[in-house]
C-alpha positions in Angstrom: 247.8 107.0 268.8 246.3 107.2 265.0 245.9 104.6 262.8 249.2 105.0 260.9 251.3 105.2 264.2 249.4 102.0 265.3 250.3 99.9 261.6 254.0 101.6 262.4 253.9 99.7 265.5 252.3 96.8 264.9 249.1 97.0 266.1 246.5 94.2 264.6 243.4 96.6 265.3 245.4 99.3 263.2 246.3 97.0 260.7 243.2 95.6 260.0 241.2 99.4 260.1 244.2 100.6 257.7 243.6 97.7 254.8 239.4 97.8 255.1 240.1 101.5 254.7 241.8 100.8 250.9 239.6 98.1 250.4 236.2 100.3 250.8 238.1 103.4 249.7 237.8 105.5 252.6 238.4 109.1 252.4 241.4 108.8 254.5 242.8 105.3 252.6 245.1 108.0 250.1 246.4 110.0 253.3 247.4 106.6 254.9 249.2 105.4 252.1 250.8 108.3 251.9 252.1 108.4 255.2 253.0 104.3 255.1 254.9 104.2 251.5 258.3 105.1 253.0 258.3 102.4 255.4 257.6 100.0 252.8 260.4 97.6 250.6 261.7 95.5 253.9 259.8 92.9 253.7 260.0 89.6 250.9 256.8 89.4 248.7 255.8 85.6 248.5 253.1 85.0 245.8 251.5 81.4 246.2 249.2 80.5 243.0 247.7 77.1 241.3 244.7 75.4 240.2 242.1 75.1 242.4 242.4 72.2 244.5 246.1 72.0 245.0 246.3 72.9 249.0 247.5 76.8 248.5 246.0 77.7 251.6 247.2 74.4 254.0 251.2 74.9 251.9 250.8 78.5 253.0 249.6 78.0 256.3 252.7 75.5 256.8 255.4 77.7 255.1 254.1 80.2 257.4 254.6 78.2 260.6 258.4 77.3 259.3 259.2 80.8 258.9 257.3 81.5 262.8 259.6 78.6 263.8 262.5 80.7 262.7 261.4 83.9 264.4 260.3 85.3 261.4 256.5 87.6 261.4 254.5 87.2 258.6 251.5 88.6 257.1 249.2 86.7 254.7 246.7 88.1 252.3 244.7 85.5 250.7 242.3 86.4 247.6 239.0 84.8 248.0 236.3 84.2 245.7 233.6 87.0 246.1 230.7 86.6 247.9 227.7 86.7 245.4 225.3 88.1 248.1 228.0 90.9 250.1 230.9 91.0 247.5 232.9 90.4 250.4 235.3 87.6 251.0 233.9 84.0 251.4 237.1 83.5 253.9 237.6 79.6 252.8 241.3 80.3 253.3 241.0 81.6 256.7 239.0 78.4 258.0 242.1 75.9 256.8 244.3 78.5 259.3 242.4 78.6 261.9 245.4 77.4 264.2 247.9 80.1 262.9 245.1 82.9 264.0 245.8 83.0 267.0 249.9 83.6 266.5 250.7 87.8 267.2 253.5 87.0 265.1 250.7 86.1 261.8 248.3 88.5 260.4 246.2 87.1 258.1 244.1 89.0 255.8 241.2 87.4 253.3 240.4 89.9 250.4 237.5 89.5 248.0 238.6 89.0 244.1 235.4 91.8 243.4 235.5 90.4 239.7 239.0 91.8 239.0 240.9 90.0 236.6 242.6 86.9 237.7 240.9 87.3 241.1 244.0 89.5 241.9 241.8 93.0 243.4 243.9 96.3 243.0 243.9 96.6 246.3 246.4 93.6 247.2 249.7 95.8 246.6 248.1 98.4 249.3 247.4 95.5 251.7 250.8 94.0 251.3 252.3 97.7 251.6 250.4 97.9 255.0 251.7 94.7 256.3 255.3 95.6 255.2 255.1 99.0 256.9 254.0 97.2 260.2 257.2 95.1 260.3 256.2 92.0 258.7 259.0 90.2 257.3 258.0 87.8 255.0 254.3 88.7 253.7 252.3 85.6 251.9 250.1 86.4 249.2 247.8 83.6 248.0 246.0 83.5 245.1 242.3 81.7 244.2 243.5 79.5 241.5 245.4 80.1 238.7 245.4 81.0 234.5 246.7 83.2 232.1 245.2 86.5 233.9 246.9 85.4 237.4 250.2 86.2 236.0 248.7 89.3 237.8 250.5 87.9 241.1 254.1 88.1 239.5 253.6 92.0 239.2 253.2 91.9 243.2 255.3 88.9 244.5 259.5 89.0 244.6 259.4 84.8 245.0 256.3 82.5 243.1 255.9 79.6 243.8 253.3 77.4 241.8 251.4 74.8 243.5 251.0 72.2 241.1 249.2 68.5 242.0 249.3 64.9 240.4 246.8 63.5 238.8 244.8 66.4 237.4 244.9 65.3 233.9 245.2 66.8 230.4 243.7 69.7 232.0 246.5 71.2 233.2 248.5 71.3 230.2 247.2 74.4 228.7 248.3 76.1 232.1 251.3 74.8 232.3 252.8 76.9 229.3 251.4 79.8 230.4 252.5 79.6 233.8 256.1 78.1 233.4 257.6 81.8 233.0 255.9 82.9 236.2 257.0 80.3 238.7 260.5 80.7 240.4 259.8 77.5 241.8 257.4 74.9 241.5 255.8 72.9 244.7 254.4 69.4 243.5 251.7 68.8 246.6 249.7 66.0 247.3 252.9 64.3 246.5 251.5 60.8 248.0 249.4 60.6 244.8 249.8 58.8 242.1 251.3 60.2 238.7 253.9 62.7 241.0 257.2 61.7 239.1 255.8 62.1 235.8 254.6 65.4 236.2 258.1 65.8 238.1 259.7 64.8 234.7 257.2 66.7 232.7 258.0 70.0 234.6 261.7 69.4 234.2 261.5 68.8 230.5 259.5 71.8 230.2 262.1 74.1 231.6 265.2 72.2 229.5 263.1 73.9 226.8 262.7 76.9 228.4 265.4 79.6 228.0 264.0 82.3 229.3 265.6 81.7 233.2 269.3 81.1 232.2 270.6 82.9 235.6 267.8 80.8 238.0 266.4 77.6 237.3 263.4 76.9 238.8 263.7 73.9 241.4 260.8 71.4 241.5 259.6 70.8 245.3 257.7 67.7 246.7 255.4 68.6 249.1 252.8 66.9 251.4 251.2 70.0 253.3 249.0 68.7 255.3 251.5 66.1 256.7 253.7 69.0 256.9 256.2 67.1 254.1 258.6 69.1 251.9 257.8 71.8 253.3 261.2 72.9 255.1 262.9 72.0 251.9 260.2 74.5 250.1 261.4 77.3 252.5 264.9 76.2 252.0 264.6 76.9 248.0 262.6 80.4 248.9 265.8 81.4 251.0 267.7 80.1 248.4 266.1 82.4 245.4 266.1 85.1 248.2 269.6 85.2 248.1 269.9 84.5 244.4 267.5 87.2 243.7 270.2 90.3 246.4 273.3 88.5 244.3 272.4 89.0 240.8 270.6 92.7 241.5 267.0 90.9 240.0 265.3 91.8 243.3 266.2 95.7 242.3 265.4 94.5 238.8 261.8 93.7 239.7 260.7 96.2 242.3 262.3 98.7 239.9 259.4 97.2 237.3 256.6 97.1 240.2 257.1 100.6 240.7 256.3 101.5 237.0 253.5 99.2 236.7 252.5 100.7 240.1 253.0 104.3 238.7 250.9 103.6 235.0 248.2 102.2 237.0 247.5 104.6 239.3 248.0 107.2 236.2 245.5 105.0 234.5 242.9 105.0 237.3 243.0 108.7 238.5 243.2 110.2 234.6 240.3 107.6 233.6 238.1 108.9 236.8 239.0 112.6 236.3 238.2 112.8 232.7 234.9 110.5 233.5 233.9 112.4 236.2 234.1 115.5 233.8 232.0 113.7 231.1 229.5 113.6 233.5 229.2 116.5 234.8 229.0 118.0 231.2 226.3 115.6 230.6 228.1 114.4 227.1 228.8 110.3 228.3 225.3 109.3 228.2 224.8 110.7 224.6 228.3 109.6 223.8 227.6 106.2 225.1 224.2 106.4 222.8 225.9 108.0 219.7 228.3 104.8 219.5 225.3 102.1 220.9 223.6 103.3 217.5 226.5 103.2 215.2 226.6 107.1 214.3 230.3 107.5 216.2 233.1 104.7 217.0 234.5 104.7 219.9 238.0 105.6 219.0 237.1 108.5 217.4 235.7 109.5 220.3 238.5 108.4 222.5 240.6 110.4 220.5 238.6 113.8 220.5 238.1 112.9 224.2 241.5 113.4 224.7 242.2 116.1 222.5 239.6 118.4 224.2 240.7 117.6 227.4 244.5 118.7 226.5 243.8 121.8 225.4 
């Protein structure tokens, strides 16, 4: 059996050698993807993202065990900070799940941010693609915190949820405008803490002011994850936007725009690598790189005659 026919059915071994392949950029990871994309769009993307500190990985670890309690599989990637020393994942995430590990019907998956921005690497759409191609049925993708670059997770998730937490101050008031068009609903954890019903209230307020989401109104969540509180009524308003999101024709709405941005960066990538790769070899980037270092060229003039030589 190869390793696409083993992903196709399942297999963990498969799964895992298929998603180090696009992490490490195999030779084969293009062929694979290749051979996977048509077996992909089953599945419902679930991004999970918040500050630091807020219990993303214990909520996702119990959202994960409602949905097994329904007969549901699931796959989880979680983003972890990068390793300073390997630039591999530090796999924090995968120590609060230790107990869901051992489940066949969970695959969990802890990918290393590699400095991209908003710790979201490129290489999370191909991971979730490989988990949606092996059957999974609801796939989890968890980010490492949150701010205005992790609206990055919204370009890969069908549902967001944002994991907010009492008691974390004025701090959390710049990220709360920039986040408020992101969430499709809002989880309150650590809900035994003080201060919960005022950000409750706050939350609410925020999105009487917000026009944006006329058709689906975000529904605030209380949750107490690690005393597995709230969080069948958090799954409930995930089915609920599920639905929502097949009714109204936003679920074709959104892949429809995944697939551009998909499309425009992979144009964006290969073109940039292609026309690099032919700098090089010419021998022209180092001097052009010196040339605008010294202030004799700017750099979009360059740009610009870059392109133009390459077009004709």
């Amino acid at each position: 059996m190869n390793l696409v026919e083993g992903v196709l059915s399942g297999s963990r071994i498969a799964i895992s050698r298929a998603i180090t392949a696009v992490e490490n950029e195999y030779d084969e990871a293009t062929a694979i993807m290749q051979k996977l994309y048509p077996h992909t769009g089953k599945a419902h993307l679930i991004g999970i993202t918040g500050p630091p500190g807020a219990g993303k990985s214990t909520l996702t670890d119990k959202v994960a065990k409602e949905y097994r309690r329904q007969g549901k599989t699931v796959g989880i990637v979680a983003i972890d900070p990068t390793s300073p020393y390997s630039g591999g994942a530090i796999l924090g995430d995968r120590i609060r799940m230790l107990d869901i590990t051992t489940d066949e019907g969970v695959f969990i998956r802890s990918m290393a941010t590699r400095g991209s921005l908003g710790g979201l690497s490129r290489k999370t759409a191909d991971a979730v693609k490989i988990l949606d191609a092996a059957g999974k049925d609801i796939i989890i993708i968890e980010t490492v915190g949150v701010g205005q670059s992790e609206v990055d997770i919204v370009k890969n998730a069908d549902t967001t949820i944002v994991v907010m937490v009492p008691g974390l101050g004025d701090d959390i008031q710049a990220i709360k405008a920039g986040i408020l068009e992101i969430g499709d609903i809002f989880a309150i954890n650590k809900a035994d803490r003080d201060g919960v019903d005022r950000l409750n209230i706050e939350l609410e307020m925020m999105m009487d002011l917000n026009q944006d989401k006329v058709s689906w109104r975000p529904p605030v969540k209380r949750t107490v994850a690690s005393m597995n509180q709230g969080i069948a009524e958090l799954v409930g308003a995930i089915d609920d936007h599920i639905r929502h999101l097949h009714q109204s024709g936003e679920l074709e709405t959104r892949r429809t725009e995944r697939a551009r941005n998909e499309l425009l960066a992979a144009l964006d990538e290969h073109i940039g690598r292609y026309v690099l790769n032919k700098l090089n070899v010419s021998g022209r980037f180092d001097s052009m790189v010196a040339s605008v270092q010294k202030r004799e060229k700017d750099p979009y003039t360059l740009v610009a005659e870059i392109i133009s030589s390459m077009l004709r």
